[in-house]
C-alpha positions in Angstrom: -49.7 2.2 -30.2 -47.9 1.2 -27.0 -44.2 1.0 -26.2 -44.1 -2.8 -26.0 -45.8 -2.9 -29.6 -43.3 -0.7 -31.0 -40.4 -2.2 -29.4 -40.9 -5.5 -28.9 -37.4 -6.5 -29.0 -36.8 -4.0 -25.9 -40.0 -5.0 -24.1 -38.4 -8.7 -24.4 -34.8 -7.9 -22.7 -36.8 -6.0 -19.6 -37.3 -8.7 -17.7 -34.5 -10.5 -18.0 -32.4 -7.1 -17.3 -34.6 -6.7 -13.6 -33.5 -11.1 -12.7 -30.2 -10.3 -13.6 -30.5 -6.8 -11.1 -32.0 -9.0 -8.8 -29.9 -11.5 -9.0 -26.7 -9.3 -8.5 -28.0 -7.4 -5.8 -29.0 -11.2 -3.9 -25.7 -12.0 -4.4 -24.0 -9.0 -3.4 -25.9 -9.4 0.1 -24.8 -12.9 0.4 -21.5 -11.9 0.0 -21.6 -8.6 2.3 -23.4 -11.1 4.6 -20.2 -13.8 4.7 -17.5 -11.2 4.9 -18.8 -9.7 7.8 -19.3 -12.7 9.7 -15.7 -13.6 8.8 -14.7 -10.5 9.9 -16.2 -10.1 13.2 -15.6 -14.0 14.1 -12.5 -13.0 15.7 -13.2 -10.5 17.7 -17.0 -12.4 18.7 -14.3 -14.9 19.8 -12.3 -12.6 22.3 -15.3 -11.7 23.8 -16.2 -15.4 24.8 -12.4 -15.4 26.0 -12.6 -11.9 27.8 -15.3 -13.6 29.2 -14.6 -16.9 30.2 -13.7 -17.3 34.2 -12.3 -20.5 33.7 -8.9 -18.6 31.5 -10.6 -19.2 28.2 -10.4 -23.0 28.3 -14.5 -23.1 27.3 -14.3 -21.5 24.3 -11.3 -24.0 22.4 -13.3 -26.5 22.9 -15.6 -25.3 20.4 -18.6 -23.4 23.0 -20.6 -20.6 21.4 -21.2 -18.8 24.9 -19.0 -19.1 28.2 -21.9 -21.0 30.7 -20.7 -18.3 33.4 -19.7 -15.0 31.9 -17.8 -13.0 34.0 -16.0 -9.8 34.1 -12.8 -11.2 36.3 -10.7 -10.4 33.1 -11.3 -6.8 32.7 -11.2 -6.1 36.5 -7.6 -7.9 36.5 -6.5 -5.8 33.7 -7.8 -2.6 35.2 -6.0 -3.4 38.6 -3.3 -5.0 37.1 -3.6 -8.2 38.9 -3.2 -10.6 35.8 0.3 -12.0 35.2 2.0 -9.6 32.9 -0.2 -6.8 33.5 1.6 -5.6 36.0 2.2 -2.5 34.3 -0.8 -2.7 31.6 -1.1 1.4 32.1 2.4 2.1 31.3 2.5 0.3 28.7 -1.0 1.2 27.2 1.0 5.0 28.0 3.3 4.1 25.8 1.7 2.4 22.9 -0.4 5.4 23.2 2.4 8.3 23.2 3.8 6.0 19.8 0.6 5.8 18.1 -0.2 9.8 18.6 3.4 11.0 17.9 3.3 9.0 14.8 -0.1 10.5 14.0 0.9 14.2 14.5 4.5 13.8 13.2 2.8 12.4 9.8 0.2 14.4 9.4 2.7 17.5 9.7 5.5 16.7 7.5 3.5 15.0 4.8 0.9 18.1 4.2 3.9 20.0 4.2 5.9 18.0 1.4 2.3 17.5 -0.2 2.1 21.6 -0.5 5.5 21.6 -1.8 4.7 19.3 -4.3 1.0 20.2 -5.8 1.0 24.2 -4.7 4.2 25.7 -5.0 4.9 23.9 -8.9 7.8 22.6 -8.1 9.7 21.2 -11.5 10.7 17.9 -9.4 7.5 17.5 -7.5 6.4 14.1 -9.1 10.1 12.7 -8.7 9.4 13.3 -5.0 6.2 11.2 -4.9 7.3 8.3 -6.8 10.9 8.2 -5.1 8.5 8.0 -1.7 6.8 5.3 -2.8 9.3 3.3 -4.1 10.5 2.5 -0.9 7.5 0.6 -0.1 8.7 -2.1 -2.8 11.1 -3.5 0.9 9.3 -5.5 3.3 9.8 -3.4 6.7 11.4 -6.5 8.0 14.3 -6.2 5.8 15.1 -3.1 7.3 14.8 -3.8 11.3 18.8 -4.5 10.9 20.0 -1.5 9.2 17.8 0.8 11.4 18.4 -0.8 14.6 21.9 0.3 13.3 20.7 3.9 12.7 19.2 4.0 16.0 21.7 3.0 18.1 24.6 4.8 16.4 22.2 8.4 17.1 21.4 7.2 20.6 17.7 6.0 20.7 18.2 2.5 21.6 15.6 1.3 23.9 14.0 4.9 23.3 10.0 5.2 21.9 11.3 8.2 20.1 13.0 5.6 18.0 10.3 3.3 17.0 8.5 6.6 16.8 10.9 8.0 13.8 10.7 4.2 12.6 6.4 4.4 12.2 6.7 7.6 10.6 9.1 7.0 7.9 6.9 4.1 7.4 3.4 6.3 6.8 5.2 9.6 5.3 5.4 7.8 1.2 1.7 7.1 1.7 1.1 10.6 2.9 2.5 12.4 0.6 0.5 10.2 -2.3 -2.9 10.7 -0.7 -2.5 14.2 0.1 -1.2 15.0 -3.3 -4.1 13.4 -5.1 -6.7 15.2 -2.5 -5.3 18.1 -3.5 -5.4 17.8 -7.4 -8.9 18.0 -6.3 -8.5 21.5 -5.2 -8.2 24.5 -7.8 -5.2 26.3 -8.1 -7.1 29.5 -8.5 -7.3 30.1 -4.9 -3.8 29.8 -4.0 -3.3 32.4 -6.9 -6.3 34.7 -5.7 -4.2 34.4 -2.0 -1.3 35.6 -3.6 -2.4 38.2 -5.5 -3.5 39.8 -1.6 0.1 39.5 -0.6 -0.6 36.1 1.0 3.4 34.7 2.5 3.4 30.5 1.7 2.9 30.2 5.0 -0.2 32.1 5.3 -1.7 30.1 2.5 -0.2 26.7 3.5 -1.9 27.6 6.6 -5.1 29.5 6.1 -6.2 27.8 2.6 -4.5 24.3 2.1 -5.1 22.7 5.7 -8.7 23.8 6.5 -9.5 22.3 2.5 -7.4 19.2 3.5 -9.4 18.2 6.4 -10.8 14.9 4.7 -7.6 13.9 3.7 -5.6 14.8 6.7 -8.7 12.4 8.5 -7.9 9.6 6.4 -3.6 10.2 6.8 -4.7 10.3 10.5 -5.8 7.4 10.9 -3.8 5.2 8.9 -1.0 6.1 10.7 -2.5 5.7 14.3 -2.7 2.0 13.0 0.0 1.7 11.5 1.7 2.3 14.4 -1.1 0.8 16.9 -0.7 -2.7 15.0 3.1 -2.8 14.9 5.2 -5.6 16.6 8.3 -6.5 14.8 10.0 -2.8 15.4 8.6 -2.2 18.8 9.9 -5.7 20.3 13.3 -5.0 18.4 14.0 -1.7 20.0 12.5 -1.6 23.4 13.2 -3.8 26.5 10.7 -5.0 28.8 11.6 -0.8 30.7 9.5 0.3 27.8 7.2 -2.3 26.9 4.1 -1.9 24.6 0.4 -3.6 24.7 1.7 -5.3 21.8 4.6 -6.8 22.5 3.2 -7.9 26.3 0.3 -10.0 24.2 3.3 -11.5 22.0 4.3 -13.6 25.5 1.3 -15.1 25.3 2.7 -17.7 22.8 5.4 -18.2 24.9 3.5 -19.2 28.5 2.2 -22.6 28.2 -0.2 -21.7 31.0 -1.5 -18.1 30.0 -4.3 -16.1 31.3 -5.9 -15.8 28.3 -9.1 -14.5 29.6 -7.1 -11.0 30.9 -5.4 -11.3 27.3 -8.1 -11.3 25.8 -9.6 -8.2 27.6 -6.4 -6.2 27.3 -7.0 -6.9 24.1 -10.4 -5.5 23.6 -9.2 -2.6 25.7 -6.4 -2.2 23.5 -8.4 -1.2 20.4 -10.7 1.1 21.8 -8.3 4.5 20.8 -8.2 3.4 17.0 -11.8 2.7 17.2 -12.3 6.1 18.8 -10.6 7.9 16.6 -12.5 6.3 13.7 -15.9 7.3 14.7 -14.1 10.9 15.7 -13.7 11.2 12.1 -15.5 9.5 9.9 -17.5 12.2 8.5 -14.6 13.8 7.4 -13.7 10.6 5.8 -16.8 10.4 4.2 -16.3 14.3 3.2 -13.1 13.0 1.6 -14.6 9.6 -0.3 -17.8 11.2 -1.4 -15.5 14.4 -3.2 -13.2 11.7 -4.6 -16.2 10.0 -6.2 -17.7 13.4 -7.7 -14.7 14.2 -9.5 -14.2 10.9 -11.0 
């Protein structure tokens, strides 16, 4: 007797179970499909600026492709020819110096107040945590005027160090939640076989907990190069045109009624390259880190 004869009420549902597959999986494609497009419709449309010789005046007018590409925008930017480019190096120097500061500083002082919290047992170690991430219930624009405040009462007014300190408060609650989770992931068993050798903190904090946290420190990494890369608000608040950013130099666009938008548009394009750089540097580590994530769950 064949399986369809025995269970014909099963054989029935089959086929409607493989459209409804189908189906999904069509849709899911369409979807994938639109996003991406959405997605890489802005940046499609810097290139066509980038591009443009005529300042980017083609392309908002509705034109798919510049009739005359050229590559006068990213030669004025590397010369620094364009108006307010001037000093595009310095301040891609100092965006730069920010964003890596911010990286390393991060990285640092939340795996060490993640260890604290998850390896050494501390009785108050989840009060930590949750009184980090509280703090990300105020909008960081509330607080420009109390820091600015801070800052200039310690000194670091018109200093990167203090947009630095700003960008790293911001990333440390997120930090320490991501790290802590990563690391529930990780038996205690070898932080107790460590000891039992005559292993300091240190040693283990060092020797055991960072080369296993390499996933998450990848994923910390880069959330807090772009947290800091993508910020505006703090950097035009507390540095003068002596210290300018990449960011706050394509802020003046919206105030020049006759901008170069073309050499913009290429600093712009230039401008993302590091994040993007650092993505592809470590996205197999952040695949390491999903991929673990998803087996323990």
């Amino acid at each position: 007797m064949s399986m369809a004869l025995a269970f014909p009420q099963q054989a029935a549902w089959r086929p409607r179970y493989r459209l409804r597959r189908v189906l999904i999986e069509v849709g899911s494609a369409i979807l994938g499909v639109v996003l991406l497009i959405w997605s890489l419709l802005p940046v499609y449309n810097m290139f066509l600026i980038a591009l443009d010789p005529e300042e980017g005046e083609i392309e908002f007018d509705g034109n798919l492709w510049p009739p005359e590409p050229s590559l006068q925008g990213f030669r004025d930017v590397v010369t620094q020819e364009a108006r307010y480019l001037e000093d595009f190096w310095h301040q891609f120097g100092n965006s730069l110096f920010i964003g890596l500061l911010t990286m390393v500083l991060t990285i640092v002082i939340g795996s060490l107040a993640s260890f604290a919290v998850s390896r050494l047992r501390l009785s108050k170690g989840p009060l930590l945590t949750n009184a980090a991430l509280l703090t990300y219930t105020i909008p960081a624009s509330f607080l420009i005027v109390p820091y600015y405040w801070i800052v200039h009462a310690y000194g670091l007014s018109d200093s990167l160090w203090g947009v630095i300190a700003a960008q790293v408060a911001f990333a440390i609650p997120f930090a320490i939640l991501i790290l802590h989770l990563y690391a529930s992931l990780i038996p205690l068993e070898l932080d107790d076989a460590a000891r039992v050798d005559e292993a300091s903190p240190i040693q283990v904090y060092l020797r055991i907990y960072l080369p296993l946290m390499v996933p998450a420190l990848a994923v910390v990494a880069i959330y807090a190069l772009l947290l800091a890369w993508n910020d505006y608000l703090y950097q035009a608040v507390l540095l003068s045109i002596r210290n300018m950013t990449v960011s706050m130099t394509q802020g003046q666009l919206f105030a020049d009624v006759d901008a170069e938008w073309n050499a913009m548009m290429a600093a712009a394009i230039i401008y993302v390259l590091p994040p993007i750089a650092l993505l592809f540097a470590l996205r197999r580590y952040v695949a390491a880190s999903l991929s673990m994530v998803n087996a323990r769950v």
